[in-house]
C-alpha positions in Angstrom: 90.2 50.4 45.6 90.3 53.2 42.6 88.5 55.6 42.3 86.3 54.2 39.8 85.6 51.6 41.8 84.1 54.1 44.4 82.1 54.9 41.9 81.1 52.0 40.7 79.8 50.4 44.0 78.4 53.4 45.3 76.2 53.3 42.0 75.3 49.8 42.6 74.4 50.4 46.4 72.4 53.3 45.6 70.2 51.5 43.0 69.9 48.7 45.4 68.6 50.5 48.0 66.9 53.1 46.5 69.3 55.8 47.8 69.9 59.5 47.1 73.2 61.7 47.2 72.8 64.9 48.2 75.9 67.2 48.5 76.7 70.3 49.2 79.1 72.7 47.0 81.7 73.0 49.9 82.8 69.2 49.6 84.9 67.3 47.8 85.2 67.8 44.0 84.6 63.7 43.2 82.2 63.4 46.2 80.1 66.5 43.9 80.5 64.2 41.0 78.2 61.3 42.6 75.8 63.4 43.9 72.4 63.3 42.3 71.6 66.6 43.7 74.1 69.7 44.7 73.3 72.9 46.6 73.7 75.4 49.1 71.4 74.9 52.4 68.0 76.2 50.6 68.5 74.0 47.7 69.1 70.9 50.0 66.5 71.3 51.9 64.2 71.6 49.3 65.4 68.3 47.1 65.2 67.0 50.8 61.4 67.5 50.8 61.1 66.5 47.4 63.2 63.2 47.0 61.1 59.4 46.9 64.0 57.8 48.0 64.2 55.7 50.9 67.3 56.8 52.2 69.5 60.1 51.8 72.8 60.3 52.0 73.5 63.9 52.7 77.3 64.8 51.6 78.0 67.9 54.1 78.0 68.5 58.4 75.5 67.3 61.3 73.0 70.4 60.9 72.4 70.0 57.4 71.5 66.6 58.0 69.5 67.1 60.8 67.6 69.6 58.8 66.5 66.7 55.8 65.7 64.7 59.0 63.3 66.9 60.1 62.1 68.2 56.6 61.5 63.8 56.0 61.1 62.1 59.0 60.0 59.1 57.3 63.2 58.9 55.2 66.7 57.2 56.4 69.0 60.1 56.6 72.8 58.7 56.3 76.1 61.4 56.8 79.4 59.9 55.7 81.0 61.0 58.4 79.3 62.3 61.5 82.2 64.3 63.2 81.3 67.0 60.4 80.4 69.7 62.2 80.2 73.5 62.1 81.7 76.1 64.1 78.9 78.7 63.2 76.2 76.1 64.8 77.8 75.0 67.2 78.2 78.5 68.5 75.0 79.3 70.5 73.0 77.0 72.6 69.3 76.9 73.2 69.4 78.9 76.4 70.7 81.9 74.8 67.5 82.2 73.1 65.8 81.3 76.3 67.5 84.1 78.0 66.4 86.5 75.0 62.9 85.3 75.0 62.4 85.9 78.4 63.6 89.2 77.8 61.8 90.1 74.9 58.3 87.7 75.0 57.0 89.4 72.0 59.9 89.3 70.2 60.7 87.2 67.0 63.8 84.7 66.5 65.3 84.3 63.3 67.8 81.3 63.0 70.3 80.7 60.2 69.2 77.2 58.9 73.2 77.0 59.5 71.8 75.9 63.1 71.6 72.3 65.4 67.9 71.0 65.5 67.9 72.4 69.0 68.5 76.0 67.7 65.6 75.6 65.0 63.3 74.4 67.6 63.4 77.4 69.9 62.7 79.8 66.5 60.1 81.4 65.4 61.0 81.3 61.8 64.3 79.9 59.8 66.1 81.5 57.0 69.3 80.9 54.8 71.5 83.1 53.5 69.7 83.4 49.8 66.6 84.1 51.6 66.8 85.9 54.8 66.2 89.5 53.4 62.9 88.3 52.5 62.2 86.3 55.6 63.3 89.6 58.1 61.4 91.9 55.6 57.8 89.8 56.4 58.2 90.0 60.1 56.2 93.2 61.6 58.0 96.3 61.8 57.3 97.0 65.1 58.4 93.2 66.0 61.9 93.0 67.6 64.0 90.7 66.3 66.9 88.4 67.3 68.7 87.1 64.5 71.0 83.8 65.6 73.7 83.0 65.0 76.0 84.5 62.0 77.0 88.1 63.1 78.2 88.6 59.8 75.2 87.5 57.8 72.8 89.4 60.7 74.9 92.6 60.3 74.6 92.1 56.7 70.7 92.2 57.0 70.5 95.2 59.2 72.3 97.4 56.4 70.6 95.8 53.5 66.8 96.6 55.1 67.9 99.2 57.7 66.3 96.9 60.5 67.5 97.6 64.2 68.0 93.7 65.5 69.8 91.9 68.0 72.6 89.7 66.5 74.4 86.9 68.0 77.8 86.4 67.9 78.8 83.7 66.3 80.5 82.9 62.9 81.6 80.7 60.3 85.7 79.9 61.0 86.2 80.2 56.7 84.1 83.1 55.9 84.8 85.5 58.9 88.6 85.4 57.5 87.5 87.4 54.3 88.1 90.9 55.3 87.7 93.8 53.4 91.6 93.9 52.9 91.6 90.8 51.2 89.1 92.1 48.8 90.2 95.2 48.3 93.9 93.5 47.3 92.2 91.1 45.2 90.7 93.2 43.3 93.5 95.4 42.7 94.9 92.2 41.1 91.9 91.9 38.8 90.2 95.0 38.0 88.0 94.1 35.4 86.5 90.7 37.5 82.9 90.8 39.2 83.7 90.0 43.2 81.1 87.6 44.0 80.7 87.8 47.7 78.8 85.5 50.4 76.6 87.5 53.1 78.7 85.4 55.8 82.1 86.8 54.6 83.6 89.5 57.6 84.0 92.2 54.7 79.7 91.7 53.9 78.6 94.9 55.8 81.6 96.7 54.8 80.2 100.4 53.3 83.7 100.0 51.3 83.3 97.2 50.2 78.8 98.0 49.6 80.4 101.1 47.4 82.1 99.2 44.9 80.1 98.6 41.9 81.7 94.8 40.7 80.7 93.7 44.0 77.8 91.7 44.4 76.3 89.4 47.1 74.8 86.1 46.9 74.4 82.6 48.5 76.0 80.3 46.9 73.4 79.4 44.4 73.1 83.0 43.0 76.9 83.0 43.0 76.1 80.1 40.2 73.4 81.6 38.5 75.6 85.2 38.4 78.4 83.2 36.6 76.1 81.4 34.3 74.2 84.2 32.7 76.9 86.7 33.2 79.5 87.8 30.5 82.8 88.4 32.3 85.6 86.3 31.9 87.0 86.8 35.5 85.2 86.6 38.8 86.8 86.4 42.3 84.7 84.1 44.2 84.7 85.1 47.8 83.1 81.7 49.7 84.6 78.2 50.5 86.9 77.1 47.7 84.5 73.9 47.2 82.3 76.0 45.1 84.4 76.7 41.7 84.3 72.8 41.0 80.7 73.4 39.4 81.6 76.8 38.3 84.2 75.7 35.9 82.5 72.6 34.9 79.3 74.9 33.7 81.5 77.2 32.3 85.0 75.9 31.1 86.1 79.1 29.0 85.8 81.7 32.6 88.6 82.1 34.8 87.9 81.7 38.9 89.9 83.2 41.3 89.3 81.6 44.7 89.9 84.8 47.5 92.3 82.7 49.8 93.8 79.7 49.3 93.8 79.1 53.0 90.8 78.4 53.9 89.1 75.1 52.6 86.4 73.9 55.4 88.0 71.0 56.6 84.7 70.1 58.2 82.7 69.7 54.7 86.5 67.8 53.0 85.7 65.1 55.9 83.5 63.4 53.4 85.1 61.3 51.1 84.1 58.4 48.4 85.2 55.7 50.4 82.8 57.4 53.5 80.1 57.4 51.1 80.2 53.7 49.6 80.6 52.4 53.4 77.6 54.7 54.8 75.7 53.1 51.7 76.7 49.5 52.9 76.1 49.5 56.1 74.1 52.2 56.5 76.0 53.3 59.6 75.5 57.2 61.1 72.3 57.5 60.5 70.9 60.8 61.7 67.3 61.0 63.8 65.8 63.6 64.9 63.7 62.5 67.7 60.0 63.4 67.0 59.1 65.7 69.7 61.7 67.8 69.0 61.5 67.3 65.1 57.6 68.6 65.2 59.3 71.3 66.5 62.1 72.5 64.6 59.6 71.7 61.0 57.7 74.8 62.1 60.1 77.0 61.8 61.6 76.0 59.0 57.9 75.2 57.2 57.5 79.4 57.8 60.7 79.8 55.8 59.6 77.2 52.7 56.0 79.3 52.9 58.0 82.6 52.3 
């Protein structure tokens, strides 16, 4: 079957069964193309909470589907392919926070929404990457924290507000390979480009890398919304390489210069047309969150929508 003919079927399913694509910026170029709504984990979630649909088919890894399960129990949450995963989730279990909490019984725990169901459960409050100097910023001052479980973003935090926490020590296999070397020789390459840098990147809570005045941080939503309104011509784009499909279809006349070739998420590139069209057909891998623990992994993630 062609390409087209992906397209065309998946179309057809969708309308048939009152279906939804949700996708996220890391996958594949055409799977962005089908998608009736593409973000980075906030803005999923939210078209999560906001779709009619009867079923969502959410283009991306396990978490993030586990997340519109719990955000819409009531919907059919379908994933392409459900060996998707994430090293960065997959990196802490429930009784590490256990262990904390018992340790620390007043404390708070802040979880990545880059996180299993499990993880959010155990939380006190959720946060992603485009939010979460907003969501440590409205916990108590005198509150210790334990942020779980990107070191990188978490360290990120701590320079950004000047907030003492404990961090795990976990990280996403793409971004913890963009060292401030690699920006630094980047940048020699293109001096007059805006480095656009994501808080989970190893270089993020770099003071070399803070001192530079073209270098700015975002999620990848404000990575978009920087390159929209912004008038460079040249931006290096420090995140998963998924990202600069959108980027140069919004704005065709900027050039994009991905920081590593090297480092696609193979994870997120697991999803392809053909997954798509058969998930839509048979509806196969569907993703539950079983309600107890559902009920429990909305509140903390309910906190973060409320901030």
């Amino acid at each position: 079957m062609q390409q087209n003919e992906f397209i065309t079927e998946i179309q057809r399913f969708k309308k048939e069964k009152n279906a939804v694509i949700l996708a996220h910026y890391y996958v594949r170029p055409e799977v962005q193309d089908i998608a009736d709504y593409i973000g980075d984990s906030l803005g999923l979630s939210h078209a999560a909470s906001k779709t009619e649909a009867d079923i969502i088919v959410f283009c991306g890894v396990n978490f993030m589907a586990e997340t519109a399960s719990i955000i819409s129990p009531l919907k059919k949450v379908l994933i392409p392919d459900n060996t998707a995963g994430c090293s960065l989730a997959e990196s802490i279990e429930p009784q590490d926070i256990i262990r904390w909490k018992q340790n620390n019984p007043d404390g708070v725990v802040v979880s990545y929404v880059n996180t299993t169901a499990e993880i959010k459960a155990y939380s006190d409050i959720c946060c992603t990457s485009s939010n979460a100097l907003k969501i440590v910023n409205s916990i108590p001052a005198e509150k210790k924290i334990f942020f779980v479980p990107d070191t990188n973003l978490g360290n990120y935090i701590r320079i950004k507000t000047g907030r003492e926490m404990d961090i795990w020590d976990g990280d996403c296999c793409v971004h913890n390979r963009f060292d401030t070397k690699i920006v630094l020789d980047k940048s020699l390459e293109y001096p007059q480009a805006d480095i656009l840098i994501h808080p989970e990147s190893k270089c993020s809570s770099d003071p070399v890398i803070h001192s530079m005045s073209n270098a700015y941080f975002y999620s990848t939503s404000g990575m978009m919304k920087h390159v929209n309104s912004s008038h460079k011509r040249e931006f290096i784009i420090v995140t998963e390489e998924g990202v600069i499909h959108e980027m140069k279809k919004n704005n065709p006349h900027k050039e994009f210069i991905l920081i590593s070739t090297k480092a696609p998420c193979r994870q997120m590139k697991k999803v392809t047309l053909e997954k798509v069209l058969h998930t839509l057909q048979t509806e196969e891998f569907e993703v539950k969150v079983p309600a107890e623990l559902s009920e429990r992994a909305w509140l903390p993630i309910k906190r973060m929508l409320e901030v």
